[in-house]
N, C-alpha and C positions, 0 to 999 in steps of 0.2 A: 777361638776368636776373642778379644780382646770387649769386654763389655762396657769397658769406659767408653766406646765411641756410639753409642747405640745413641739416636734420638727418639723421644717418646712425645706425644701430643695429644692431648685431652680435649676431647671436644665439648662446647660450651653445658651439655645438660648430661657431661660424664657416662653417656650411654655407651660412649667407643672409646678406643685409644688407639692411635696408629703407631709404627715400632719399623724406624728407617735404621739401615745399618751402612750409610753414605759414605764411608771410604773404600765399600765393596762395589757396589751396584745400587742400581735402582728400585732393588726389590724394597715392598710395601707391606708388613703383615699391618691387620687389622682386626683390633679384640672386640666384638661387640656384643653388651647385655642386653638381656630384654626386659621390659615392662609392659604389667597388661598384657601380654601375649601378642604385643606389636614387634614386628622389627623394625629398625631402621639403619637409617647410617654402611646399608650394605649394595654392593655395584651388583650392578647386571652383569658380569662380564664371567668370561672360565676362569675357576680358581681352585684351589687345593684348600680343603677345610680340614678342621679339627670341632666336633660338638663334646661340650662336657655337661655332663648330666650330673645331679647330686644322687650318691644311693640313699632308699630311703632307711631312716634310723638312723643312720650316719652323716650326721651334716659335714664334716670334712674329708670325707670318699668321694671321688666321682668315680665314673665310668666317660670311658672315651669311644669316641666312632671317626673316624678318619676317610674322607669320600674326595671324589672329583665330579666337575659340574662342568657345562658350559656355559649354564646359567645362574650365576649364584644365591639371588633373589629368589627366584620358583622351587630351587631344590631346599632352601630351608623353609620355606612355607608348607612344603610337600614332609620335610621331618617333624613339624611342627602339627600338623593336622594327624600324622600318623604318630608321633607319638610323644605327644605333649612337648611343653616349653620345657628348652634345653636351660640350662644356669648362662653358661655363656657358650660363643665358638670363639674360633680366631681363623683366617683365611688370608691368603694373598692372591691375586688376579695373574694370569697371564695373559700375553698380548693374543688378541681376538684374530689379527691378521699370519699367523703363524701358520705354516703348511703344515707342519707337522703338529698342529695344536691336540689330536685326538692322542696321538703317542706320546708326546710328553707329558698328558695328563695323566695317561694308564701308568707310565713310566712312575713317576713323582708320588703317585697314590704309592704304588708296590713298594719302591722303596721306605718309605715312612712308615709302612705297616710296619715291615720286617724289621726296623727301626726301635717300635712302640716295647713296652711293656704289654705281654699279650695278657697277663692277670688284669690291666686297667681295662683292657684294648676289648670293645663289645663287636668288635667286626669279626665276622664268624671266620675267614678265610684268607690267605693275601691272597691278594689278587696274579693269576698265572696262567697262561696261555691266552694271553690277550691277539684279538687280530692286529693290531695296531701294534707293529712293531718299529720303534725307535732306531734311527742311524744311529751308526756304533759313534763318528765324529760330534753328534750331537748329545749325546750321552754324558758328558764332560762336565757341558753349561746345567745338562738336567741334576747331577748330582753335587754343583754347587748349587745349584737353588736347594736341594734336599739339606743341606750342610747350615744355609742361612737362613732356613726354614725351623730348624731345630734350634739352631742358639736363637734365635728371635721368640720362639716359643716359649724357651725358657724366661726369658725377658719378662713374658705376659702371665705368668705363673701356672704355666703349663710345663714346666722342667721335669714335673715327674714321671711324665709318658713318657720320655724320651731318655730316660736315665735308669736302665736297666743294667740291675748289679744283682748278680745269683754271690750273693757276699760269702768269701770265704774267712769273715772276720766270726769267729766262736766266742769274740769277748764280751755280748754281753749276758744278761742273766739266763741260765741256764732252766728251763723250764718241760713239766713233764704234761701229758693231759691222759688221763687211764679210767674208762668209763666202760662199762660190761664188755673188756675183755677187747676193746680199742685201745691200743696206745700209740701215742703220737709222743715224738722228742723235739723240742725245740729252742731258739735264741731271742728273749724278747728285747729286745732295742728299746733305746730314752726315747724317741722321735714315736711309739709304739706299736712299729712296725715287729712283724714276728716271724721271723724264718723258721720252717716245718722241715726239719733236716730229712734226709733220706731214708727209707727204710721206715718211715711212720704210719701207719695203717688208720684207715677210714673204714667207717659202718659202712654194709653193704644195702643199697636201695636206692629205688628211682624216684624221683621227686614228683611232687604232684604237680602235674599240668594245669589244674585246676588253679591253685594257687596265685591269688595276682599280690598281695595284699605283703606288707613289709621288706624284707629283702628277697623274699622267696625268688620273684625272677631274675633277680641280677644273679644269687647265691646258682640257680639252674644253670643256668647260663654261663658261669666262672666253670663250674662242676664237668658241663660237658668239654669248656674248650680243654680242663687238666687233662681229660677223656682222652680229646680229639688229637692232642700234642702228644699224646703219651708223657706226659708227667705222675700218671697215676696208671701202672700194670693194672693187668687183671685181675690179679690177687689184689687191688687195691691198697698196694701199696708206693709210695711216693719213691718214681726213680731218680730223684733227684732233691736236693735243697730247693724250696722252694719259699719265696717270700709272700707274705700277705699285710694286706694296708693295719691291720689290729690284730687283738687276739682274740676276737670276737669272730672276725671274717674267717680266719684259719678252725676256729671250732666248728662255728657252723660247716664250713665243707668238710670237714673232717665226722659230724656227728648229724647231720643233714634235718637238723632242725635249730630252730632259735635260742639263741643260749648268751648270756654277759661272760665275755671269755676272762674277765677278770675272777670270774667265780670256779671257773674249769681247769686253767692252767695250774701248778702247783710247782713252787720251788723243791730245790733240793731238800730244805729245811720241811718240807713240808706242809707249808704257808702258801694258801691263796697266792693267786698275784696281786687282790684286792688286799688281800692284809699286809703283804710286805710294802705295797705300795704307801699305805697308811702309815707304816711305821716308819718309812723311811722321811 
């Protein structure tokens, strides 16, 4: 899609932004913040959401949740009571008189998961065997909504859920982490994101349930979906390249406790990544 033609509109006390993409259709996403733990500026109507949470100790990580509503109002009142104010969402409405309105939502959600980044992505499952099963001729209109649903999101700076790259790019700095008898091999990128190449082994243990307090339950929660996809054998080791938002978030799951992954990882040279960083 072509993002020259996107229109954007701010509304007067900057708590929303609407994001039209009018030489396609009528579709409307809509970004809104909160304050005070009020919402506003959001419809009653069925829509397809995105919530982005901040993790904590990380202010430029989020975690995403990707749901369907037929009421948009009450279900984020209902994510907010259960579990605290989100940073923002962003959502677009579908039409309330549609016969098929319960299948194109189950539709829309499924595809978008399978869509997401599952390391951002805190929705435990996609969604599959749903009773609500969508016409195959209506199927068409539902995976262009999913199509202007994604470049519109990226608009609203939500691009990174949606932009999943298992990188086969090894160009940048070469990084090791080797801690009683864990070693992990990996690429830490300028942006510093850190891919965990293959073959990298993690401490063996369950995390405490107990635990609410810093990033513990996001880091549980990343830890089981590696589990649950098989990204991480039995033997605990990593079947694949895998990317992580820092080097910090890749230690942690790698060493299943709290750690500045700038003190952990270690160049070729033998150099922190905090000290190369310094020097550079």
């Amino acid at each position: 899609m072509n993002y020259n033609f996107f229109e954007l509109k701010v509304n007067d006390d900057a708590t929303a932004i609407e994001c039209r993409y009018p030489l396609i259709s009528n579709l409307v996403m809509h970004k809104v913040f909160f304050q005070n733990n009020k919402i506003k500026n959001i419809e009653t109507k069925p829509c397809i959401y995105v919530i982005r949470r901040r993790v904590a100790d990380d202010e430029n990580i989020f975690s995403y949740y990707i749901g369907q509503t037929i009421d948009g109002l009450s279900r984020m009142k209902t994510h907010i009571n259960n579990n605290g104010t989100p940073y923002d969402f962003i959502y677009c409405t579908l039409n309330n008189n549609e016969h098929d309105l319960p299948a194109y939502l189950q539709y829309i959600e499924t595809e978008l998961i399978k869509r997401a980044d599952k390391i951002k992505l805190s929705n435990k499952n996609e969604k599959t065997g749903s009773k609500f099963n969508l016409p195959e001729l209506k199927k068409e209109a539902a995976d262009e909504f999913v199509r202007q649903f994604i470049a519109m999101a990226g608009m609203l700076d939500y691009k990174e859920l949606f932009e999943i790259k298992q990188s086969d790019d090894k160009t940048g700095l070469n990084v090791t982490l080797n801690v009683g008898g864990i070693i992990a091999r990996g690429v830490r990128y300028p942006d510093n994101k850190l891919l965990v190449l293959e073959g990298s082994t993690c401490k063996s243990r369950e995390y405490d349930m107990q635990k609410t307090d810093g990033n513990a339950p996001y880091d549980r929660q990343l830890w089981e979906l590696l589990k649950e996809n098989n990204d991480l054998n039995d033997n605990l080791q990593f079947n694949k390249d895998t990317t992580f938002n820092s080097p910090s978030q890749a230690a942690r799951i790698i060493l299943g406790y709290s750690v500045n992954g700038l003190d952990y990882w270690k160049t070729d040279e033998g150099l922190s990544l905090k000290d190369h960083l310094n020097r550079e």
